[in-house]
MILOGU-368816 format. One record per residue (C-alpha): y, z, x; residue number from 1. Coordinates in steps of 0.001 Angstrom, whole numbers. Each point is the difference from the previous one (the first is absolute). Layout:
<nodes>
node v: Y, w: Z, u: X, resi: NUM
...
</nodes>
This chain:
<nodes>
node v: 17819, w: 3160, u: 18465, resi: 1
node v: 649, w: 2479, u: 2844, resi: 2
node v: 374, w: 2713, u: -2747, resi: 3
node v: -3280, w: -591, u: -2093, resi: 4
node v: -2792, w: 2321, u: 1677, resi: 5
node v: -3228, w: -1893, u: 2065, resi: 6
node v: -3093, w: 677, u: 209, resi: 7
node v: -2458, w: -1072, u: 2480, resi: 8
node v: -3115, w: -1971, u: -488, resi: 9
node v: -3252, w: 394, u: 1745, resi: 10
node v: -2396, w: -3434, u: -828, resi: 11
node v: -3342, w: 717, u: 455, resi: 12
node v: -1913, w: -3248, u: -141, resi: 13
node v: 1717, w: -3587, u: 175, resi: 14
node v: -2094, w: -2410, u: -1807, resi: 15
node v: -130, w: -370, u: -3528, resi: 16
node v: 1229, w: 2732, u: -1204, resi: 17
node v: 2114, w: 865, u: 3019, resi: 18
node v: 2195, w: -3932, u: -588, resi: 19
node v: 181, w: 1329, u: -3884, resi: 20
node v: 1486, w: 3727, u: 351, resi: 21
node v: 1959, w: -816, u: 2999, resi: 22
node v: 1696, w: -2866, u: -2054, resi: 23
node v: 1185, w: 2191, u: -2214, resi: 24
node v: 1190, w: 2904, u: 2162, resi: 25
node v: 2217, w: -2722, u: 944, resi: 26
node v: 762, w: -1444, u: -2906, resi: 27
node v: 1409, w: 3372, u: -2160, resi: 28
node v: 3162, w: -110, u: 1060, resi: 29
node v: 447, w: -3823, u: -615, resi: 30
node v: -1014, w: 608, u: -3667, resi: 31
node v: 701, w: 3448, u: -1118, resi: 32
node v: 3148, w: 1383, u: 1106, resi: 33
node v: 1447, w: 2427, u: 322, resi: 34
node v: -4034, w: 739, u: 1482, resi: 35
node v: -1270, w: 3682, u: 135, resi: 36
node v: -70, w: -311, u: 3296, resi: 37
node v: 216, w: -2741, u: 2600, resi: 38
node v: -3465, w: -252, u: 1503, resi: 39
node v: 163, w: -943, u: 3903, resi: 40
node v: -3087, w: -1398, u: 1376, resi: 41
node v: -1603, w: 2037, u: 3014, resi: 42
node v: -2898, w: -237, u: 912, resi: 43
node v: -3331, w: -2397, u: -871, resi: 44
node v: -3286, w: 651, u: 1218, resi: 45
node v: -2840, w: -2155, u: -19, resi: 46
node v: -3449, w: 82, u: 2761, resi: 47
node v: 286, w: -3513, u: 1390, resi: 48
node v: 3126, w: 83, u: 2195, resi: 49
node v: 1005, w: -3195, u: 136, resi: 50
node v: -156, w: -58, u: -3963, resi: 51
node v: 1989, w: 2649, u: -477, resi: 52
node v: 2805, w: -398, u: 2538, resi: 53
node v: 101, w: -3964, u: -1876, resi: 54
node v: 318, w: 2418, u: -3400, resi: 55
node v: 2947, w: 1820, u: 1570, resi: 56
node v: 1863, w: -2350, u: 858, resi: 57
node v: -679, w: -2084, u: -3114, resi: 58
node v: 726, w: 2726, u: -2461, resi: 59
node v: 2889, w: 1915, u: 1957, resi: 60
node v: -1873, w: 3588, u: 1028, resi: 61
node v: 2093, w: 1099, u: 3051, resi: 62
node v: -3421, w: 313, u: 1867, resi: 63
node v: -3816, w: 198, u: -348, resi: 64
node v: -2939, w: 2416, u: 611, resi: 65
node v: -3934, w: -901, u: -49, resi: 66
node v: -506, w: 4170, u: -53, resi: 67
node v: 599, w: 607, u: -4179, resi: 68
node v: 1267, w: 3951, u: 1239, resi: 69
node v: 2646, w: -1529, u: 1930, resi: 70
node v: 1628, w: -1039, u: -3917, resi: 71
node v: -1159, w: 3072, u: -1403, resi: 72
node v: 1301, w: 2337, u: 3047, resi: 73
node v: 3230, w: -2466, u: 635, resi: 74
node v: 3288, w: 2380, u: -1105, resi: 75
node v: 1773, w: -3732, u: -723, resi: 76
node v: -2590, w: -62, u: -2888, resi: 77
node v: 741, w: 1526, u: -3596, resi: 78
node v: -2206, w: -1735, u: -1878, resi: 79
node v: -3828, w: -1118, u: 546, resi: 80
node v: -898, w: -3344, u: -1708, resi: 81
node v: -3726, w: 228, u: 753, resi: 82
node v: -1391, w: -4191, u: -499, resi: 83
node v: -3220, w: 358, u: 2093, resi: 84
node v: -3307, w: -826, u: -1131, resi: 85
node v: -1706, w: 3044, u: -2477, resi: 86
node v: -1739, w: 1557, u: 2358, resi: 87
node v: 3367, w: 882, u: 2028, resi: 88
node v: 1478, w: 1180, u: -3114, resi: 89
node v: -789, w: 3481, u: 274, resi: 90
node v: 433, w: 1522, u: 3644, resi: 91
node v: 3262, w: -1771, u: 312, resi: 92
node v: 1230, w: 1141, u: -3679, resi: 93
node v: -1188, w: 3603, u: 577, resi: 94
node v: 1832, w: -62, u: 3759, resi: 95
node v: 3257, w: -1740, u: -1262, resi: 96
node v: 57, w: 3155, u: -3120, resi: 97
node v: -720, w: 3081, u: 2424, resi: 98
node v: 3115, w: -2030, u: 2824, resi: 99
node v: 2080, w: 728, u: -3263, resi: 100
node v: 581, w: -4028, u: -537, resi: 101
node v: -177, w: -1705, u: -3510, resi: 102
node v: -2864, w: -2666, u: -343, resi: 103
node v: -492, w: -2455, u: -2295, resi: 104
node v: -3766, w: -1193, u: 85, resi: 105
node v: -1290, w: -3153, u: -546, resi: 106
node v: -3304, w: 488, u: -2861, resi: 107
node v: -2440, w: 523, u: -439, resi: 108
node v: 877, w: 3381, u: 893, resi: 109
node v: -3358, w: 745, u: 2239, resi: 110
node v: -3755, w: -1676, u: 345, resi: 111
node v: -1065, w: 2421, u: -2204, resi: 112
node v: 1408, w: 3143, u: -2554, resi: 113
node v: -616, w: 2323, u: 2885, resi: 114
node v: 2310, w: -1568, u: 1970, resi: 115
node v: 2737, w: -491, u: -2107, resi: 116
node v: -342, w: 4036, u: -1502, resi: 117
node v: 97, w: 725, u: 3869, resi: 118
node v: 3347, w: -2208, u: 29, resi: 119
node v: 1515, w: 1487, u: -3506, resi: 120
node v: -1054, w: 3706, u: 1288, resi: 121
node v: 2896, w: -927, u: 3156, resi: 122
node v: 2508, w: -934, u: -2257, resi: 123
node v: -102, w: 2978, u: -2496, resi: 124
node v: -163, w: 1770, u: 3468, resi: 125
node v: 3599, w: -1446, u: 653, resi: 126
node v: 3066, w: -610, u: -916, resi: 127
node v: 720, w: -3504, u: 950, resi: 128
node v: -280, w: -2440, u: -2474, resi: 129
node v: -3216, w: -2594, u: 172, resi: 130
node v: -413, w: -3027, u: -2364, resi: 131
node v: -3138, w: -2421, u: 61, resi: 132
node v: 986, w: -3906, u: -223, resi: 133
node v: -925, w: -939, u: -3771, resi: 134
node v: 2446, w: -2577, u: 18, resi: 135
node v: -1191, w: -1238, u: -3249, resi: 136
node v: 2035, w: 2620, u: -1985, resi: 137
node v: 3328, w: -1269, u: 1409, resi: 138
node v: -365, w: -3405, u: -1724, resi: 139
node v: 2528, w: -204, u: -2242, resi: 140
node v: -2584, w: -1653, u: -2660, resi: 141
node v: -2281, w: 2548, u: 923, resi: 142
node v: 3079, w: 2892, u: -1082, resi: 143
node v: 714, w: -1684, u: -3116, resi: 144
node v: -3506, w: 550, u: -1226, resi: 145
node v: -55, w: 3217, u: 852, resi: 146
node v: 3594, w: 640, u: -1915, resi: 147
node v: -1727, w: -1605, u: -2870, resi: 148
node v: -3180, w: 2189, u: -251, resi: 149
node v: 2216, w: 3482, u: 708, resi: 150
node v: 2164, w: -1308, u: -2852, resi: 151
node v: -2765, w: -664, u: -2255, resi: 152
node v: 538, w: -3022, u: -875, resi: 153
node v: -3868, w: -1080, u: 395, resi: 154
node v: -1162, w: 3110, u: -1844, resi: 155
node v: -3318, w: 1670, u: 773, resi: 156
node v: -1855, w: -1626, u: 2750, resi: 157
node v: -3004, w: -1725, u: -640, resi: 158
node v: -812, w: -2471, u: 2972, resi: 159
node v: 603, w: -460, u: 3978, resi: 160
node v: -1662, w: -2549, u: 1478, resi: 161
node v: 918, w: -1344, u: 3736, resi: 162
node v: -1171, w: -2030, u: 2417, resi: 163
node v: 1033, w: -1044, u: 3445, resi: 164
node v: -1364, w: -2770, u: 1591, resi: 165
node v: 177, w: -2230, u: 3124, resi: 166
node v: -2551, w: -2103, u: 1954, resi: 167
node v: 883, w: 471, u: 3567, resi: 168
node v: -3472, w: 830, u: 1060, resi: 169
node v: -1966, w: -2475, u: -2108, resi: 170
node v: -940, w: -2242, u: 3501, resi: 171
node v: -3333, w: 1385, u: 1363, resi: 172
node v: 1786, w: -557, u: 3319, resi: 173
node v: 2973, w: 2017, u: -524, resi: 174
node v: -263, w: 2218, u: 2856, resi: 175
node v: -1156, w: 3891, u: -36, resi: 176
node v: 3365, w: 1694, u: -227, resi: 177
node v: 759, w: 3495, u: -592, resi: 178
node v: 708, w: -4, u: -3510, resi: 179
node v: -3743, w: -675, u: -444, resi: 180
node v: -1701, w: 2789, u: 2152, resi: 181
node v: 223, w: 3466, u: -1774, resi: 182
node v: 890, w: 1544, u: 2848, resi: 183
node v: 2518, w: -1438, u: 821, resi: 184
node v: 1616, w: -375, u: -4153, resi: 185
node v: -2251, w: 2615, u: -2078, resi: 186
node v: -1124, w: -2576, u: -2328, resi: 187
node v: 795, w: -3745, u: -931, resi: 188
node v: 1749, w: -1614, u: -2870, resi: 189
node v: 830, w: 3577, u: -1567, resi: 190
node v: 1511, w: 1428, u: 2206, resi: 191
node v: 2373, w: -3402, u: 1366, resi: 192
node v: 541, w: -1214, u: -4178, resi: 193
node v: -1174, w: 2291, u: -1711, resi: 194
node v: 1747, w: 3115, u: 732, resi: 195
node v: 3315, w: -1732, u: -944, resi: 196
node v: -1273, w: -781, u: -3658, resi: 197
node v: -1769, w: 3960, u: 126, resi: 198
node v: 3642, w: 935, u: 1020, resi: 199
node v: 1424, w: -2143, u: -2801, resi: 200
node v: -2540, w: 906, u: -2781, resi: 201
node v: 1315, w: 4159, u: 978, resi: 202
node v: 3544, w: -1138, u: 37, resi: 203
node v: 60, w: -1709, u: -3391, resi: 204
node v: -2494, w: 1180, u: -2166, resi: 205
node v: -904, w: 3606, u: 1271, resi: 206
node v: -3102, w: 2105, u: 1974, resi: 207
node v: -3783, w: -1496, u: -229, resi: 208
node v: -2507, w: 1979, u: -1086, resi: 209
node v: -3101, w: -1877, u: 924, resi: 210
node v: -1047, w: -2679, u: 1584, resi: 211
node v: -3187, w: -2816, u: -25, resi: 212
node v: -334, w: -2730, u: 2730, resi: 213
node v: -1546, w: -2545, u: 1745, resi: 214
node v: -50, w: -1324, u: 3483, resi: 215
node v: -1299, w: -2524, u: 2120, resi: 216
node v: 285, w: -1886, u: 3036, resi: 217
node v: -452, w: -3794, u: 145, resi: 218
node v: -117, w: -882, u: 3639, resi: 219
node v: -1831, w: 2588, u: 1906, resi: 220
node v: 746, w: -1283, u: 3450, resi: 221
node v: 2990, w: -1587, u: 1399, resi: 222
node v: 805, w: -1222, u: 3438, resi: 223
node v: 1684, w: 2385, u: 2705, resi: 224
node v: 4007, w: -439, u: 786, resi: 225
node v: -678, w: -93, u: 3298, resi: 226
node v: -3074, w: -1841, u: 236, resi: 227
node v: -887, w: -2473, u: -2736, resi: 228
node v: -3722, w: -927, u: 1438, resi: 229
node v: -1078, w: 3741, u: -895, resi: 230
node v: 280, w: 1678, u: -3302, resi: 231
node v: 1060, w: 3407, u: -1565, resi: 232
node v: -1072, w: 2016, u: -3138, resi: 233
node v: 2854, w: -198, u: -3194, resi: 234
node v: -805, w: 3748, u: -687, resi: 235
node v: 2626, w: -201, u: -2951, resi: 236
node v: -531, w: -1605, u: -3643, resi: 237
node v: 1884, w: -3115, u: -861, resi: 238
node v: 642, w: 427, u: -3324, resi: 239
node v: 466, w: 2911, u: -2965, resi: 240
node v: 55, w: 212, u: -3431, resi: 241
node v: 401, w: 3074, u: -1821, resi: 242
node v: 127, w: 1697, u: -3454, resi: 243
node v: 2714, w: 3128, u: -341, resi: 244
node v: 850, w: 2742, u: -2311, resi: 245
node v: 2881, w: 1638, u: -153, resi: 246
node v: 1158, w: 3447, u: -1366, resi: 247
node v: 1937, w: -1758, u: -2268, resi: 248
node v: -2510, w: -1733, u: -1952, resi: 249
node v: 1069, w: -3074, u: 1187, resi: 250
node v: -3278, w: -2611, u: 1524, resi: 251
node v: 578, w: -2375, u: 2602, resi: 252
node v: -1312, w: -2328, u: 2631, resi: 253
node v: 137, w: -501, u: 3742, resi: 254
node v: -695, w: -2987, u: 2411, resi: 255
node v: 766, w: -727, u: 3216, resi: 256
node v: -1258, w: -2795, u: 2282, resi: 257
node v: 620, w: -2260, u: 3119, resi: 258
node v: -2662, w: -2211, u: -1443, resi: 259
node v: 2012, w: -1305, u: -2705, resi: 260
node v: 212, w: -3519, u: 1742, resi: 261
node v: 3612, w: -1391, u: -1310, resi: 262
node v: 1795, w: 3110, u: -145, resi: 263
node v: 2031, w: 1215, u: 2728, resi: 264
node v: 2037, w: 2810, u: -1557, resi: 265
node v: -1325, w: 420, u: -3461, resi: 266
node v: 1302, w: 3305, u: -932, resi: 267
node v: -199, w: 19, u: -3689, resi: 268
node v: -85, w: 2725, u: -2825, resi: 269
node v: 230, w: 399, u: -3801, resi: 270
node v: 1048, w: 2859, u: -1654, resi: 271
node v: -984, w: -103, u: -3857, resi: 272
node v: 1635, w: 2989, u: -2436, resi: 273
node v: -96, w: 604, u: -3806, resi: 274
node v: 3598, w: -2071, u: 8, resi: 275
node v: -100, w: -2383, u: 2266, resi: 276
node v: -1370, w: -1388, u: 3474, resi: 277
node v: 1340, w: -1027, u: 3505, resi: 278
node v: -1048, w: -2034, u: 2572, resi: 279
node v: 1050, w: -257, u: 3942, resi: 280
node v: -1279, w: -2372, u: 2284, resi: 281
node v: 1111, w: 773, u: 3968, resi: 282
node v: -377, w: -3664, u: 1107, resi: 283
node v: 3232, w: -673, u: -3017, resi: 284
node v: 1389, w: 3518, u: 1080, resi: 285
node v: 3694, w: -262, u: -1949, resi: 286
node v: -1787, w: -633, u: -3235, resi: 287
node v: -1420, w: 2576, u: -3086, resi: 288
node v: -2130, w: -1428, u: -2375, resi: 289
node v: 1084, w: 2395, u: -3284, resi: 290
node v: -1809, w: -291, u: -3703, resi: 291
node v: 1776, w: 2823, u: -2516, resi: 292
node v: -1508, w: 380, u: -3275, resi: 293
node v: 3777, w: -28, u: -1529, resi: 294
node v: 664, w: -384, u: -3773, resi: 295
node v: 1095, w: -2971, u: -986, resi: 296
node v: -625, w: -2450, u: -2452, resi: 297
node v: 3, w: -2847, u: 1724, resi: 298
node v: -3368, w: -383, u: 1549, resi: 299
node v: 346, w: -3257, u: 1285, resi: 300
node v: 2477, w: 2038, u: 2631, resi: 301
node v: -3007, w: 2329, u: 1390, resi: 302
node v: -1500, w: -607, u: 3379, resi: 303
node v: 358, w: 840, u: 3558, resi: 304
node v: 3253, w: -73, u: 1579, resi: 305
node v: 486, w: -211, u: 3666, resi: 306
node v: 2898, w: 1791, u: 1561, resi: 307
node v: 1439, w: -1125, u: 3305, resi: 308
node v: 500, w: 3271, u: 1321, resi: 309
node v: 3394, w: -928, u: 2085, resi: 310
node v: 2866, w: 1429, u: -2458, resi: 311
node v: 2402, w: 2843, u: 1925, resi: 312
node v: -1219, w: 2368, u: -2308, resi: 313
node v: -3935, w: -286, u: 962, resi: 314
node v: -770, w: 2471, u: 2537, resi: 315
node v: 1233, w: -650, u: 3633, resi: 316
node v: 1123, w: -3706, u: -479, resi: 317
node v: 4015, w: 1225, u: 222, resi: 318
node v: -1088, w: -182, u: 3841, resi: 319
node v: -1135, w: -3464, u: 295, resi: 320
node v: 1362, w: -3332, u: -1849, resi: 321
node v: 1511, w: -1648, u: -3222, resi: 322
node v: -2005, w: 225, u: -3217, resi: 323
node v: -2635, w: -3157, u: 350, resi: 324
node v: -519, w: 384, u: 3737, resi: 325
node v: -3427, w: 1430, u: 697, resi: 326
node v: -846, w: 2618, u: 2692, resi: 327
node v: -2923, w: 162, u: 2275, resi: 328
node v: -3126, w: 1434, u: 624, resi: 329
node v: 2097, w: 1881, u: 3703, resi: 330
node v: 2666, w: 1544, u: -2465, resi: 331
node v: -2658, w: 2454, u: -1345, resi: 332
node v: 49, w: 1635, u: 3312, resi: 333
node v: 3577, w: -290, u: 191, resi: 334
node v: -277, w: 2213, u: -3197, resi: 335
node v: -2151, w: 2229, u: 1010, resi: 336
node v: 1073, w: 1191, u: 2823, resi: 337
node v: 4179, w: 302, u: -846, resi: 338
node v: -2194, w: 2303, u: -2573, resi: 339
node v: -1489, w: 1999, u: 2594, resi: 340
node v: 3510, w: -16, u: 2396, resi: 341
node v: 1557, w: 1330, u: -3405, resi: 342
node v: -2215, w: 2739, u: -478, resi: 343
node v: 205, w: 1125, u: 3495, resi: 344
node v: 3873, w: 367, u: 395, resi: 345
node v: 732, w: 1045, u: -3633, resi: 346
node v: -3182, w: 2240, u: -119, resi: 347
node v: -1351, w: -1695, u: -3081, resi: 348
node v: -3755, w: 160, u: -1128, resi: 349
node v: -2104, w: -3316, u: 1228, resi: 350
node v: -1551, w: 393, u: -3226, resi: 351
node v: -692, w: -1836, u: -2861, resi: 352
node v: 1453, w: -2780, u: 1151, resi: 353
node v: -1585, w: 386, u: 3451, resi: 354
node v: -3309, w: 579, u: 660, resi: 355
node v: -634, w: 3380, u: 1371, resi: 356
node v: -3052, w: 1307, u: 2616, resi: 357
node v: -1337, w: 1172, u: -2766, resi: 358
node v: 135, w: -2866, u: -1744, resi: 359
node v: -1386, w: -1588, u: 2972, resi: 360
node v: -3272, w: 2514, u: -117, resi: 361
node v: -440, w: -461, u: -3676, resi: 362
node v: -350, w: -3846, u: 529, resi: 363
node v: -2375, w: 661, u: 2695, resi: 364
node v: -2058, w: 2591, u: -1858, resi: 365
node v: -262, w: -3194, u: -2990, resi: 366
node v: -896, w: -2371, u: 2478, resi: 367
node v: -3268, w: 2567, u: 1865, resi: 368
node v: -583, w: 509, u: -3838, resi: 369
node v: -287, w: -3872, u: -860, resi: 370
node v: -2068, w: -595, u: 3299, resi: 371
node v: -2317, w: 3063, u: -1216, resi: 372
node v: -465, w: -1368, u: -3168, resi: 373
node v: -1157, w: -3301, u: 1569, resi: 374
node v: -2369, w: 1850, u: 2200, resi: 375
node v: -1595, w: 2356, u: -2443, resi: 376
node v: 200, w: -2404, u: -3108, resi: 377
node v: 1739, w: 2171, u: -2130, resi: 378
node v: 3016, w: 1307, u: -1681, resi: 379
node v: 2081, w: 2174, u: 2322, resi: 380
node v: 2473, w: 2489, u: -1240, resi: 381
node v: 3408, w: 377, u: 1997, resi: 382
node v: 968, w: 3358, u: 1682, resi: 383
node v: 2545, w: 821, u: 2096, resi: 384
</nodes>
């Protein structure tokens, strides 16, 4: 081990997202090895100090910070793994790039399309390499469907319809947290959900073209964090559902919720060609629904098939276990980033298996387009 290059990592943000990446720094070099690089935990850096210090010590940073430009600034630090809230995604991004750091970026990219073009416009500025956190595309279920489109084996695309729904917020009470102030997130629903099935809909199928939409928000007021007897506005929607074109010809469909009382991780799309279909379903994440038009005679053989997606030869699996034993839901970030360490030592491209800062300000120019739509009540074309 003393002869595979480190790298060190600078956590910005320890909750949700800072548990999830920081599990998997760790975890590369249990799983894939030899690892691009060993990644040795800095620094973390969260507001609340006695949050953050608990986050250090329960992760493994070697210290803490509540200043962000400490990790940004810190020489320890080679890589920026920016897990704030969205409206911290771009002044720390931007400082990390111009320090001469790497960043991955939690998405949405920015609030808005003007922030993340202000983010993309540092990278191209740069030569470090940047990534933002679609983890989605490093399921192996989700890889197989992609193999299976870029081989053809669905034909010419007809249909892509997704939805992704939970129900976290359906309690009047549930308190006025930042994900539901614009401000503070840029928008609701489309920007949490929906810019990981925007992300998957450019991955799979190809660029939009247009877009029609509709909003709305079903509890206008909710109750303050800090002081439940008052109130606060819910200045973001609740809910979308949109109609898109693409270049290709193909139509689709997309929905995202956290009204959709039952579901808690409902990530679900359909992909239907001139040859077949496929299916994927996050919350059963090592399965692939497949239907191929093949020839044969014997019809009473046609149907769906459903591949457990947990044979060595599906993508990244040779890390993990047998054939049969499922992975997780963490292991996507595992994947993801031993992507990003990869392309930093061994100066690959992030992309296409990565998502890019410019794929990050495409999704966010889709999502301002879908929110204008909803506004204006009319079809809205996409430009970049």
């Amino acid at each position: 081990m003393s002869t595979l290059k480190q790298l060190g990592i600078g956590m910005l943000g320890y909750a949700f997202m800072g548990k999830s990446h920081s599990h998997a720094w760790k975890s590369i070099p249990t799983f894939i090895w030899p690892p691009p690089a060993v990644p040795k935990l800095i620094v973390i850096f969260g507001r609340h100090e006695d949050r953050v210090r608990e986050a250090m010590i329960r992760y493994g940073y070697k210290k803490y910070v509540t200043d962000w430009r400490k990790v940004v600034r810190d020489p320890e630090v080679d890589i920026v793994d920016n897990g704030l809230p969205n409206h911290l995604h771009k002044d720390p991004t931007i400082e990390a790039i111009e320090q001469g750091k790497h960043v991955v970026c939690e998405k949405p990219l920015g609030r808005n399309a003007q922030e993340a073009k202000e983010i993309y416009e540092a990278a191209k500025r740069s030569s470090v390499k940047t990534m933002v956190a679609f983890n989605y595309r490093f399921v192996p279920a989700v890889m197989l469907a992609k193999k299976i489109i870029d081989e053809g084996l669905l034909g010419k695309i007809y249909h892509f319809r997704a939805r992704y729904l939970q129900d976290w917020i359906v309690d009047p009470n549930f308190p006025l947290v930042w994900r539901l102030q614009k401000e503070y997130a840029g928008s609701g629903p489309l920007g949490d959900l929906g810019s990981h099935i925007i992300d998957l809909a450019r991955y799979l199928i190809g660029e939009p073209s247009a877009v029609s939409a509709l909003t709305k928000t079903f509890i206008d007021e909710r109750p303050l964090p800090d002081d439940p007897t008052k109130k606060g506005k819910v200045t973001v929607e609740d809910t979308f559902e949109a109609a898109i074109e693409f270049e290709n010809g193909a139509m689709g469909t997309l929905e995202a919720s956290r009204f959709a009382t039952g579901r808690k991780n409902f990530n679900n799309f359909e992909i239907n060609g001139e040859k077949g279909s496929i299916e994927f379903n996050l919350e059963r994440l090592n399965e692939l629904r497949v239907y191929l038009k093949e020839p044969d005679e014997r019809k009473y053989l046609e149907g769906w098939r459903t591949i457990l997606v947990t044979e060595k030869i599906h993508p990244y699996i040779k890390f993990y276990w047998p054939p049969g034993h499922i992975i997780g839901w963490e292991h996507t970030f595992i994947n993801e980033l031993a992507h990003f360490l990869d392309a930093i030592v061994n100066d690959k491209d992030v992309a296409p298996q990565g998502a890019t800062m410019e794929d990050g300000y495409k999704n966010n120019v889709i999502c301002d387009a879908i929110i204008e739509s909803a506004e204006k009540g009319k079809k809205v074309l996409i430009k970049y």
